[in-house]
MDTraj code that builds the backbone (N, CA, C; nanometers):
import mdtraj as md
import numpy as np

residues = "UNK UNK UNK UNK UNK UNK UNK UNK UNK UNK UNK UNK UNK UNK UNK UNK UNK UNK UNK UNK UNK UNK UNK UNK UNK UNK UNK UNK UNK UNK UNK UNK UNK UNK UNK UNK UNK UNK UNK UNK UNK UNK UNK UNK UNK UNK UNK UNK UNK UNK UNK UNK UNK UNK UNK UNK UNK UNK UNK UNK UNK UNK UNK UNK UNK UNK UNK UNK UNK UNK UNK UNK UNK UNK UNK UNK UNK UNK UNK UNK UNK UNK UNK UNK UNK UNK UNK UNK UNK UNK UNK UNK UNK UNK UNK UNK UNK UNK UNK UNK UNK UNK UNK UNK UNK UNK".split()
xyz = np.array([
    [0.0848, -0.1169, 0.0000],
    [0.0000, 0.0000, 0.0000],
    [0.0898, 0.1237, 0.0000],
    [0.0534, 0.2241, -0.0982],
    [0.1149, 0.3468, -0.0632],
    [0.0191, 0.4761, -0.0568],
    [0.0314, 0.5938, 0.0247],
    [-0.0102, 0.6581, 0.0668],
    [0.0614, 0.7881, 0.0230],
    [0.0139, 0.8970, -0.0657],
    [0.0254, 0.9840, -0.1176],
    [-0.0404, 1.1090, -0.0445],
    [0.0556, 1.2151, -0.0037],
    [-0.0361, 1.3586, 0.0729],
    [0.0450, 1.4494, 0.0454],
    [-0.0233, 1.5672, 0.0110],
    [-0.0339, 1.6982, 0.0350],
    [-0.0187, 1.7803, 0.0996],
    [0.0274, 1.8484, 0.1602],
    [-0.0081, 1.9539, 0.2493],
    [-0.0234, 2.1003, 0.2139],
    [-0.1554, 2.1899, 0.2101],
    [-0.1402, 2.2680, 0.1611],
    [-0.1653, 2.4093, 0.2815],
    [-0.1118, 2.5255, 0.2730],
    [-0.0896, 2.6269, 0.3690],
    [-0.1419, 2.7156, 0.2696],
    [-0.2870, 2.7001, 0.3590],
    [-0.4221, 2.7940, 0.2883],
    [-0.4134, 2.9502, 0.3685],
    [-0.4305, 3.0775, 0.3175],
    [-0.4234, 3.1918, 0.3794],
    [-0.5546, 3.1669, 0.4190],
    [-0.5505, 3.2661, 0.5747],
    [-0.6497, 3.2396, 0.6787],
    [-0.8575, 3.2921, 0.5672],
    [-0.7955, 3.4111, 0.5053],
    [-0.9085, 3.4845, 0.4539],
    [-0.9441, 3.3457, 0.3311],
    [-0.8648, 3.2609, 0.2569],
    [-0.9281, 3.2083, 0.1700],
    [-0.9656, 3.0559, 0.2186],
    [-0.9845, 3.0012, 0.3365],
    [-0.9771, 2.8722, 0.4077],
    [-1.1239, 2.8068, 0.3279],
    [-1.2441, 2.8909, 0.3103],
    [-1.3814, 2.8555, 0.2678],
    [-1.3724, 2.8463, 0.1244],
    [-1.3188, 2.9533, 0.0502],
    [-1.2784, 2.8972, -0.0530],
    [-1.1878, 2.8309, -0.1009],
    [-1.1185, 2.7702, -0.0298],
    [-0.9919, 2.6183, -0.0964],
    [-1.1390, 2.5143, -0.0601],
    [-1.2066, 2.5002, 0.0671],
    [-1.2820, 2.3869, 0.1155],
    [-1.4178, 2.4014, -0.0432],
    [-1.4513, 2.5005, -0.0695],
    [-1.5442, 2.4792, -0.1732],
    [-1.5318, 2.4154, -0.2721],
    [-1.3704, 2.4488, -0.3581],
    [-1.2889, 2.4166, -0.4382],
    [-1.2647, 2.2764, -0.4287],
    [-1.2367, 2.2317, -0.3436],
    [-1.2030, 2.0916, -0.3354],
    [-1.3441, 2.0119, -0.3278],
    [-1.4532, 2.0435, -0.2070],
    [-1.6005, 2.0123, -0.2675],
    [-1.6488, 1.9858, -0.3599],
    [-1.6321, 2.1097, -0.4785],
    [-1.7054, 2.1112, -0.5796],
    [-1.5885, 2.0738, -0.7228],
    [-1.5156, 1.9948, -0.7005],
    [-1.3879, 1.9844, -0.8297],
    [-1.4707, 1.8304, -0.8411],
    [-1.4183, 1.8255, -0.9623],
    [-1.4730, 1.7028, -1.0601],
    [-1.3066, 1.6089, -1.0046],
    [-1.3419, 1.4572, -0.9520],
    [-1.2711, 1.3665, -0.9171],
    [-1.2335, 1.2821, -1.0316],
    [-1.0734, 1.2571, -1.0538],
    [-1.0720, 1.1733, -1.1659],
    [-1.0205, 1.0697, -1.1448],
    [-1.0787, 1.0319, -0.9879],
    [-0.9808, 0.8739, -0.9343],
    [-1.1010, 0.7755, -0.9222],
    [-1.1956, 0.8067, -0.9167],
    [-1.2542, 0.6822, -0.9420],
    [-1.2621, 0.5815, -1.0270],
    [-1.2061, 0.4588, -1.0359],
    [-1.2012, 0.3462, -1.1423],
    [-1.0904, 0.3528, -1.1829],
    [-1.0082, 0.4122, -1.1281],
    [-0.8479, 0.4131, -1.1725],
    [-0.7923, 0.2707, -1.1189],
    [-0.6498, 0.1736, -1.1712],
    [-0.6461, 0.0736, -1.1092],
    [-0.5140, 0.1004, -1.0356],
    [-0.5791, 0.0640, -0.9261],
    [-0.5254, 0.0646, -0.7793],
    [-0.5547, 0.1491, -0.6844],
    [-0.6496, 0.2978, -0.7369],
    [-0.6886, 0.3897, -0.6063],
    [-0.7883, 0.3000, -0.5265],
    [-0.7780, 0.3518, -0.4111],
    [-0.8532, 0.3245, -0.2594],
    [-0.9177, 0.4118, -0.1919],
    [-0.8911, 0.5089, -0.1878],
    [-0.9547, 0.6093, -0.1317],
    [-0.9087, 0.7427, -0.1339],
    [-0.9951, 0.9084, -0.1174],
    [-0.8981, 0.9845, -0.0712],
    [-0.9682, 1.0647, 0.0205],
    [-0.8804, 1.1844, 0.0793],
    [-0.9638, 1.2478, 0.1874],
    [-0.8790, 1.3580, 0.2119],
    [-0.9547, 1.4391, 0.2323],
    [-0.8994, 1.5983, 0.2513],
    [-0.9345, 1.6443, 0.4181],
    [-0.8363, 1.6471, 0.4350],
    [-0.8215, 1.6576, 0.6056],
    [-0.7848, 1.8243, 0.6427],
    [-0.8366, 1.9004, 0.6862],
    [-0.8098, 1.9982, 0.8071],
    [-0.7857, 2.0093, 0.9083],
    [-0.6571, 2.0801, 0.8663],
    [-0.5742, 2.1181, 1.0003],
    [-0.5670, 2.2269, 1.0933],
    [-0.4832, 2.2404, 1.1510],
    [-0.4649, 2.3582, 1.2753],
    [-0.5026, 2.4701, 1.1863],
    [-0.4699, 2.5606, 1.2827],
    [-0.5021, 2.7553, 1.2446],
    [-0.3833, 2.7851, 1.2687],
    [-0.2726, 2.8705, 1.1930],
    [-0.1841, 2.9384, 1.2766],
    [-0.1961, 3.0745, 1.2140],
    [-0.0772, 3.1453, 1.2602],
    [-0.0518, 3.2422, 1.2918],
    [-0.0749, 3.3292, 1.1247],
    [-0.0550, 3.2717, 1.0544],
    [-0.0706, 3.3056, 0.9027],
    [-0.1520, 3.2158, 0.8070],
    [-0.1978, 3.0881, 0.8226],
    [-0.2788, 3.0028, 0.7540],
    [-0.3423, 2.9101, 0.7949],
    [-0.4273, 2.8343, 0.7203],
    [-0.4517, 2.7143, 0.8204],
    [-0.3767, 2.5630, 0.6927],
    [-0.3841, 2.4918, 0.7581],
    [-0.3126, 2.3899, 0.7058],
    [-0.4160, 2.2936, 0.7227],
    [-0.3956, 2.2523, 0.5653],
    [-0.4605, 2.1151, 0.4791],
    [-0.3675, 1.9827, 0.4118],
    [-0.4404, 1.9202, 0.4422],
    [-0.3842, 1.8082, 0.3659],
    [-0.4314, 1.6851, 0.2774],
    [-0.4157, 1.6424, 0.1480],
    [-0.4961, 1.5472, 0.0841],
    [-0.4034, 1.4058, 0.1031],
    [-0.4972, 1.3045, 0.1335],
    [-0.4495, 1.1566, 0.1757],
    [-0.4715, 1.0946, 0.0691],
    [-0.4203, 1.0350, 0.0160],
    [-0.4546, 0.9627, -0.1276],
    [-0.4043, 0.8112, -0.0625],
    [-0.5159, 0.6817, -0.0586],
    [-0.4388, 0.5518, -0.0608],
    [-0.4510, 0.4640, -0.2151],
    [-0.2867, 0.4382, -0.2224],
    [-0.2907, 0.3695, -0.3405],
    [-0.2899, 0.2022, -0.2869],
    [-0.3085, 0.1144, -0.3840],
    [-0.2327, -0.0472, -0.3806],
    [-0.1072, -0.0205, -0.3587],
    [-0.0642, 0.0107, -0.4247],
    [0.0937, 0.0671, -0.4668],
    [0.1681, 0.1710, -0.5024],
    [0.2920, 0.1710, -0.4739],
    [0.3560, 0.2999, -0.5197],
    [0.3359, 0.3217, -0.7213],
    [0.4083, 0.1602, -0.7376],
    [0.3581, 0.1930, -0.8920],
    [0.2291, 0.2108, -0.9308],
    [0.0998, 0.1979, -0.9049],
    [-0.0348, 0.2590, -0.9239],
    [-0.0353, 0.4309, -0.9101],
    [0.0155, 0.4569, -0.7858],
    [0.0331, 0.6063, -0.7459],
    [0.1176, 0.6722, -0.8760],
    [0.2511, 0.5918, -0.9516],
    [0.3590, 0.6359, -1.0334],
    [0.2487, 0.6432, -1.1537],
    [0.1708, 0.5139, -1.1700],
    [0.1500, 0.5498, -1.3259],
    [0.0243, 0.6087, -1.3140],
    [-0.0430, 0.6653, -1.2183],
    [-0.1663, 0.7850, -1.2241],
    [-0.0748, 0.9156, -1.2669],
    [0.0593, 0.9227, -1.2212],
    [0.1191, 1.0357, -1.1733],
    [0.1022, 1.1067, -1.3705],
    [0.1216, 0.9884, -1.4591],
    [0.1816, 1.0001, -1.5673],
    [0.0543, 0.9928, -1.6432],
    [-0.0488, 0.9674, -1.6061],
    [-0.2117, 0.9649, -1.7064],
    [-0.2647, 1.1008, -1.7036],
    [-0.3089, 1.0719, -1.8415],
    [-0.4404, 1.1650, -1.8600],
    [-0.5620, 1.2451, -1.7021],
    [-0.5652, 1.1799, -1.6497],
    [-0.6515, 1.1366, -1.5382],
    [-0.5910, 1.2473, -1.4653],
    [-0.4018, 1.2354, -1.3940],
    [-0.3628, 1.3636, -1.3721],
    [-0.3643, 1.4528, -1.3893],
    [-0.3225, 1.4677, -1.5616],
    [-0.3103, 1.6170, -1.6046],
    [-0.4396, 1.6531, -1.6161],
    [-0.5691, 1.6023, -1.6225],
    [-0.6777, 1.6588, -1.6053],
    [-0.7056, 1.7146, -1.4429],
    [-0.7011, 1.5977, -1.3892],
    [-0.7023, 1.6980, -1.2311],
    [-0.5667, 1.8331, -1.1635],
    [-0.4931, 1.8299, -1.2310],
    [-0.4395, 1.9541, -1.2111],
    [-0.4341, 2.0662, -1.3248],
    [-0.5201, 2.0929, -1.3907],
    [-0.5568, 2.1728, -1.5293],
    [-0.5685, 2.2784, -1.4235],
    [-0.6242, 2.3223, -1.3998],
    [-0.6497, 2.4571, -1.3586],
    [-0.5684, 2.4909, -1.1806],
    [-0.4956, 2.3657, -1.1332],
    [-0.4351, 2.4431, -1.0189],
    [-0.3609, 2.5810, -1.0017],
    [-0.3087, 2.6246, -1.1426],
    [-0.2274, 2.7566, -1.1515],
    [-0.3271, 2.8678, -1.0707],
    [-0.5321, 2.8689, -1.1485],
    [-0.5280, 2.9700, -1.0686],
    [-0.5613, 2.9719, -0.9796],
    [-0.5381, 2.9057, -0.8880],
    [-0.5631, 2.9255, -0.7206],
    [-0.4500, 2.9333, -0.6678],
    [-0.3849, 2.9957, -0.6952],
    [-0.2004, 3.0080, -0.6335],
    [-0.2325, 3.1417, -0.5368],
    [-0.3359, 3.2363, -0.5306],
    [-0.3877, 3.3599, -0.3875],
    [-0.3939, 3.2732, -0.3186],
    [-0.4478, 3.1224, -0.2855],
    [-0.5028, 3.0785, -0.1738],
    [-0.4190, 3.0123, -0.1111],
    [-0.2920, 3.0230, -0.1608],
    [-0.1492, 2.9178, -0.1209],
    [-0.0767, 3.0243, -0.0346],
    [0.0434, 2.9797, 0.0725],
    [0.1497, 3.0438, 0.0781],
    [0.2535, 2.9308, 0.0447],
    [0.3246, 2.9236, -0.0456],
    [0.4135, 2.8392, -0.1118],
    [0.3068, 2.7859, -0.1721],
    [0.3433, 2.6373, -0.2402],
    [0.3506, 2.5673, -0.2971],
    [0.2949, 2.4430, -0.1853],
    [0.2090, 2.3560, -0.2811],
    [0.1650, 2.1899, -0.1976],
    [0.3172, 2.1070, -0.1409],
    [0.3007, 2.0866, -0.0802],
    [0.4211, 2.0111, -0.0082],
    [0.3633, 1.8635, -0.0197],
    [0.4261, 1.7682, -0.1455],
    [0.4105, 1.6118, -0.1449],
    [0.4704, 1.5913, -0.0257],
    [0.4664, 1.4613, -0.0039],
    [0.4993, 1.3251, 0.0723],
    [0.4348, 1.2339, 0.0585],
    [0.5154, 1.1203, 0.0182],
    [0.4963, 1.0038, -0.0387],
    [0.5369, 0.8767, 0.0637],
    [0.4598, 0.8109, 0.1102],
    [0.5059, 0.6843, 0.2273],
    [0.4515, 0.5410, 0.1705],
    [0.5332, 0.4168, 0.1620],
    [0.5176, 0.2770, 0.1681],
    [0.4598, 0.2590, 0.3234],
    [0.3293, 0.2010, 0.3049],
    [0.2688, 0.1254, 0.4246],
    [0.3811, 0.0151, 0.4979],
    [0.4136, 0.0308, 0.6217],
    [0.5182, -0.0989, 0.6391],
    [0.3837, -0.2005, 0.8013],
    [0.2808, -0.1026, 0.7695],
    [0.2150, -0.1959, 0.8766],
    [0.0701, -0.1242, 0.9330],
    [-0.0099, -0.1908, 0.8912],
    [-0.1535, -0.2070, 0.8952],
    [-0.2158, -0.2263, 1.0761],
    [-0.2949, -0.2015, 1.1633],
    [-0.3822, -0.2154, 1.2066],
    [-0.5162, -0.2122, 1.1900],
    [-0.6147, -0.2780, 1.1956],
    [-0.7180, -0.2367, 1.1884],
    [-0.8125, -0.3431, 1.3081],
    [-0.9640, -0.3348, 1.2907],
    [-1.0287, -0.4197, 1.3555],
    [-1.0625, -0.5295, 1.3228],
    [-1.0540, -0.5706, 1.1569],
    [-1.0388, -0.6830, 1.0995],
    [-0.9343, -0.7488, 1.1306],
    [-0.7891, -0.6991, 1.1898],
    [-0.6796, -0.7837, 1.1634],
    [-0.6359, -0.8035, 1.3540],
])
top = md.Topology()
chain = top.add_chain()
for i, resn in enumerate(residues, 1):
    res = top.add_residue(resn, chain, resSeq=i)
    for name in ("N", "CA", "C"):
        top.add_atom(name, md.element.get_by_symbol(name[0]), res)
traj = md.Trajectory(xyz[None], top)
């Protein structure tokens, strides 16, 4: 399993509009082979933004590699350029191999 995230450092005034944006964006992971799930998580408040992050679970790193390189991508990041007001920097990837599962099934 690999696990793909984001972190994005939303300015405090645009926090409702990144959450709309991500609401209302057309998803192009469904039926892809190997996505699992994803989820857009909110974070703290600080002093200048609040901080977000998108969880993406793949099967695999190579599932995660060859979305990276489809159609499917470059369609879901077509228009990230113009929301660059609602950023301070840039999305911060991180990319992790699952090395160990809990759950209530196991």
């Amino acid at each position: 399993m690999f696990i793909a995230m984001n972190r994005f450092k939303v300015v405090k005034d645009g926090a409702e509009e990144f959450e709309e944006l991500w609401r209302t964006r057309t998803t192009n992971l469904r039926g892809l082979p190997g996505f699992v799930e994803f989820h857009m998580l909110k974070g703290p408040e600080r002093d200048d933004h609040r901080l977000y992050s998108s969880h993406t679970v793949w099967e695999s790193k190579a599932h995660f590699e060859d979305w990276t390189l489809s159609e499917a991508f470059r369609a879901s990041h077509a228009k990230a350029g113009g929301t660059r007001p609602l950023y301070l920097g840039h999305p911060e990837f991180e990319g992790f191999e699952v090395i160990q599962t809990v759950s209530n099934e196991s």
